[in-house]
C-alpha positions in Angstrom: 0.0 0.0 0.0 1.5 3.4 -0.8 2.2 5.6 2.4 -0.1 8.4 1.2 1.5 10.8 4.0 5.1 11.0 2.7 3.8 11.1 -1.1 1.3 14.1 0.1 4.3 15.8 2.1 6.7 15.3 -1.4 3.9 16.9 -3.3 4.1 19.9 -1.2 7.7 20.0 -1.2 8.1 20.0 -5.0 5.2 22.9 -5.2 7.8 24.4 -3.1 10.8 24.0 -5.3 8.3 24.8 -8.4 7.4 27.9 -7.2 11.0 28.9 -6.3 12.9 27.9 -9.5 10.5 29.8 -11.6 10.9 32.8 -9.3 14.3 32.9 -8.9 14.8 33.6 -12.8 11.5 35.2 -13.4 11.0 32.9 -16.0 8.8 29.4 -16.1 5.4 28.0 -16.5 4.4 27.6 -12.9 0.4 26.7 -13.6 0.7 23.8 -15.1 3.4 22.1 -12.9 1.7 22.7 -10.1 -0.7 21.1 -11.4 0.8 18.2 -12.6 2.5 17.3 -9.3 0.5 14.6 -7.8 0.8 12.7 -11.3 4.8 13.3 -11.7 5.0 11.9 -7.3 2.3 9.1 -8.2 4.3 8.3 -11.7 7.9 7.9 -10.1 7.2 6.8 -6.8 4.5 4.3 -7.2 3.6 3.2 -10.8 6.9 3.0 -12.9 9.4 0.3 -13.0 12.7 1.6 -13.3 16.4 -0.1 -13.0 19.0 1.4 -10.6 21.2 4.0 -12.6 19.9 5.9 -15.8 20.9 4.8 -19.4 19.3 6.1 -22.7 18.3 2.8 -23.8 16.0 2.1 -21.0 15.7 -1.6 -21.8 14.3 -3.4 -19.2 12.8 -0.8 -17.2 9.2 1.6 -18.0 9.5 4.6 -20.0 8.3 7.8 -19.3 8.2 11.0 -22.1 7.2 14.5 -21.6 5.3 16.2 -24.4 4.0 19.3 -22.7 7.9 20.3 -21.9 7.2 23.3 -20.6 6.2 21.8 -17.4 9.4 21.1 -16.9 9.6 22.6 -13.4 7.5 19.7 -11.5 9.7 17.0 -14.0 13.2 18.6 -12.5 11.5 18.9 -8.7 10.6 15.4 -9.0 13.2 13.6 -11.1 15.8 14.9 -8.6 13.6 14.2 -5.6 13.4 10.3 -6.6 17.5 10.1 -6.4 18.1 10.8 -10.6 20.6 13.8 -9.9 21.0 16.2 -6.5 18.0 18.0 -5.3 20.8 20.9 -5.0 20.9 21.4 -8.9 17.5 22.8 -8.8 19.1 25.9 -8.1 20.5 26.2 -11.4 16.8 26.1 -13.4 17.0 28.2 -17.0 20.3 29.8 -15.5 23.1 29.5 -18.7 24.7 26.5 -19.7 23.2 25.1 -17.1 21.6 21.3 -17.4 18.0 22.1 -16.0 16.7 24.1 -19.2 13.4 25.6 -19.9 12.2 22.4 -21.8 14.5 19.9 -21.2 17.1 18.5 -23.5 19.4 15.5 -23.9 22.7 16.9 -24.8 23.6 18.1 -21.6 23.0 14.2 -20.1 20.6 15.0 -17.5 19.7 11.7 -15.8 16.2 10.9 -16.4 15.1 13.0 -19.9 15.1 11.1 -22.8 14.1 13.6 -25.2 14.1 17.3 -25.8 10.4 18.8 -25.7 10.6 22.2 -27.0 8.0 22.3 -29.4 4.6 21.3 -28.8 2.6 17.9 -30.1 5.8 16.1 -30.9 6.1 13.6 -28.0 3.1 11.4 -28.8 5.1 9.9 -31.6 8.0 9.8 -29.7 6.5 7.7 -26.9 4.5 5.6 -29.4 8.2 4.5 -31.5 9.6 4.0 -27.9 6.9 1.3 -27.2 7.2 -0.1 -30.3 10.7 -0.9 -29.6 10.2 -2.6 -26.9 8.1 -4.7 -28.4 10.7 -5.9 -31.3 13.5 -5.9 -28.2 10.5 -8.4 -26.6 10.4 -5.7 -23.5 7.6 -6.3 -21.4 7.6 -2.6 -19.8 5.3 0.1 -20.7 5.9 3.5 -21.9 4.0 6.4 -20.0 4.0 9.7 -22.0 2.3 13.2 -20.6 0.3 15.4 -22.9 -1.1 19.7 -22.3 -5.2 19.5 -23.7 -4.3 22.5 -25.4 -1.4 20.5 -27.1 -3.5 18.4 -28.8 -4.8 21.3 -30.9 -1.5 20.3 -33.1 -2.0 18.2 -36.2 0.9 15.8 -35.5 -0.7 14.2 -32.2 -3.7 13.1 -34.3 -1.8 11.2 -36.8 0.1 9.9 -34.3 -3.0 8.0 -32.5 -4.5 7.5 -35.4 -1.1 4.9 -35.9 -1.3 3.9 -32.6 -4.2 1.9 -32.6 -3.9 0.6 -36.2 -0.4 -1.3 -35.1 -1.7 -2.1 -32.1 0.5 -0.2 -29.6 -0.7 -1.9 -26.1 1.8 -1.2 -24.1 1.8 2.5 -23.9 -0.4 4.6 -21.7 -0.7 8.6 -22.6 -2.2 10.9 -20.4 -3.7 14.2 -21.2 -3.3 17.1 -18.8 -6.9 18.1 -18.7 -6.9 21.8 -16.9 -9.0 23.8 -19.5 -6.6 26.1 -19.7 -3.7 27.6 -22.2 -1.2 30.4 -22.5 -4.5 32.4 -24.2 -7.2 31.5 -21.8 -9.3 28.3 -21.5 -9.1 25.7 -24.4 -12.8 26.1 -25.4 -12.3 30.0 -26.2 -8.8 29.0 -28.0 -9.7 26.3 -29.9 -12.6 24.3 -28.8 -12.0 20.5 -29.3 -15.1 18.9 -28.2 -14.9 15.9 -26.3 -11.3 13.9 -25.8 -13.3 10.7 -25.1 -15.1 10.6 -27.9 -12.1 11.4 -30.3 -9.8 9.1 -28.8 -12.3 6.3 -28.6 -13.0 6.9 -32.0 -9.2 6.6 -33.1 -9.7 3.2 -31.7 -8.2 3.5 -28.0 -9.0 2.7 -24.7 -10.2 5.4 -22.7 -10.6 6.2 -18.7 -11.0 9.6 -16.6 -9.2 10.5 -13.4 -12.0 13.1 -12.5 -9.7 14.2 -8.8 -6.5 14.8 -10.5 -5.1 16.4 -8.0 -6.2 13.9 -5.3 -3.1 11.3 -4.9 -4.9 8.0 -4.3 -7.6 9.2 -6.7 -4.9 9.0 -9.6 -2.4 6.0 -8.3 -5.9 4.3 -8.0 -6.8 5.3 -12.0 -3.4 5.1 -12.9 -3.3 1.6 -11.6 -6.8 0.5 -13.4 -4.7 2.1 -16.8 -2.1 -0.2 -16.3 -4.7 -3.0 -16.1 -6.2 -2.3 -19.3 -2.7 -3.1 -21.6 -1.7 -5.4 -23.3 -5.4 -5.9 -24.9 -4.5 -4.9 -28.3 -5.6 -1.0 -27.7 -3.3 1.9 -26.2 -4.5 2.9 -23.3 -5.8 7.3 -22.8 -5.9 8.6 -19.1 -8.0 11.8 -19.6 -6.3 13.7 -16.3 -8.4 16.6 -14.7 -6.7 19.1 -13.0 -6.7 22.4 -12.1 -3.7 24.8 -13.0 -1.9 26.1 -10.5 -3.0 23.7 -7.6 -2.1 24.3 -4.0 -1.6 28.3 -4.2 -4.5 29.6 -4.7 -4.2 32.8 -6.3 -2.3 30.7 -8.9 -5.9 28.4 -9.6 -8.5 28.1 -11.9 -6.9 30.3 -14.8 -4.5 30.8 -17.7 -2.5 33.8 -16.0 -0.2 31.6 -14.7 0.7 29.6 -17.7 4.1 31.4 -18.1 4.6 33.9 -15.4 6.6 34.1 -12.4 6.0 35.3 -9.3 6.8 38.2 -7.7 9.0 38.3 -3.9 5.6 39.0 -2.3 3.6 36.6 -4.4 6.3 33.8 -3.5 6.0 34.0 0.3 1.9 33.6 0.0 2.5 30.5 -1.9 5.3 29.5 0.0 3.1 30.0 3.1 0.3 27.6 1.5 3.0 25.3 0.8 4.7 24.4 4.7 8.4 22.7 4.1 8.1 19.3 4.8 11.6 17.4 3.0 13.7 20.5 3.2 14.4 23.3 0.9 17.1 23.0 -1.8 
């Protein structure tokens, strides 16, 4: 049974380190990390298998991609928070020549990204070549990949699940950051795209909600259930609902804080919603 104390207390410590990379730099998208957090602690402490060390290959182990890269704040918190470099390097987020870019990258050989996510809609097809390979390598281990709603208003993704389900690509699971909201304002005054269930059950996956996104048994429990459902000749969708900017609330419930930083004031409110509990970097 997962100890749902320590992952709630890790949660709250990488809002914490979200909050203070982004503001350190004035630069970062804080709103969607935050609320992406309990997946990235659920994802890493409880759902993936993963080998000792970090190798590109990833043979032998689960796979996990980041589409949405600019949610990279929560990925660094948390990769380096589950032992893949020091939590100290934080420190050193979107500073120069550093190894903890905006989106991530893989020429600087950070431990735990595989791929470099700077432009949007790309990482479905990614993940979906990745699971592919592991079933020529006869690799039993899924690949888990992480997508924005409003990402999926680029062309690529589409094709990309189209493919999917006509090769039969059972072993990956893809989950859709469902907040409603974008750097322009909520997804339906963007771009309105209807409903994800329907279109992804139409391109011939499997579909399930996680309605409390931000709940952390709710979505080890869903997570869980998505795991269940592969291997049945369908890729698997986990529609994810969340709200952006989670756990501070001035932060919640809109597009604002996409892309913007906080200010010193603006910090110590969140920091104040957010108590220390595993120790500042």
């Amino acid at each position: 049974m997962p100890n749902i104390k320590e992952l709630t207390d890790l949660t709250t410590q990488v809002r914490r380190d979200i909050i203070r990379m982004v503001h350190k730099v004035n630069s970062g998208h804080p709103g969607g990390s935050l609320g992406c957090a309990e997946f990235f602690v659920s994802l890493y402490q409880e759902l993936m298998e993963t080998k000792d060390g970090f190798d590109m290959d990833g043979i032998g182990e689960d796979l996990f991609f980041l589409s949405n890269g600019h949610i990279s704040p929560v990925y660094y918190s948390v990769l380096a928070r589950s032992g893949y470099f020091p939590v100290e390097e934080l420190n050193t987020f979107r500073l120069i020549n550093t190894r903890l870019q905006g989106h991530p990258t893989t020429h600087e050989g950070l431990p735990g990204i595989r791929i470099a996510s700077g432009s949007l809609g790309q990482g479905m097809s990614v993940a979906i070549g990745a699971a592919q390979a592991k079933k020529l390598n006869n690799d039993d281990h899924l690949v888990y990949s992480l997508h924005g709603d409003g990402e999926l208003q680029e062309g690529q993704n589409w094709e990309a699940i189209m493919y999917a389900s006509a090769k039969k690509v059972d072993n990956l699971i893809s989950t859709v950051d469902l907040n409603q909201q974008q750097i322009d304002g909520s997804t339906d005054d963007v771009l309105p795209m209807g409903s994800l269930r329907a279109k992804f059950e139409a391109f011939g996956w499997t579909v399930l909600d996680i309605e409390k996104g931000n709940d952390i048994e709710a979505v080890i429990k869903g997570m869980k259930e998505a795991k269940s459902l592969t291997g049945k000749g369908k890729p698997v969708c986990v529609l994810l609902h969340t709200v952006m900017g989670n756990g501070i609330d001035f932060m919640m419930h809109t597009h604002a804080w996409h892309g913007k930083a906080p200010n010193d004031e603006q910090l110590a409110n969140g920091l104040a919603q957010n108590p220390e509990t595993l120790g500042d970097y």
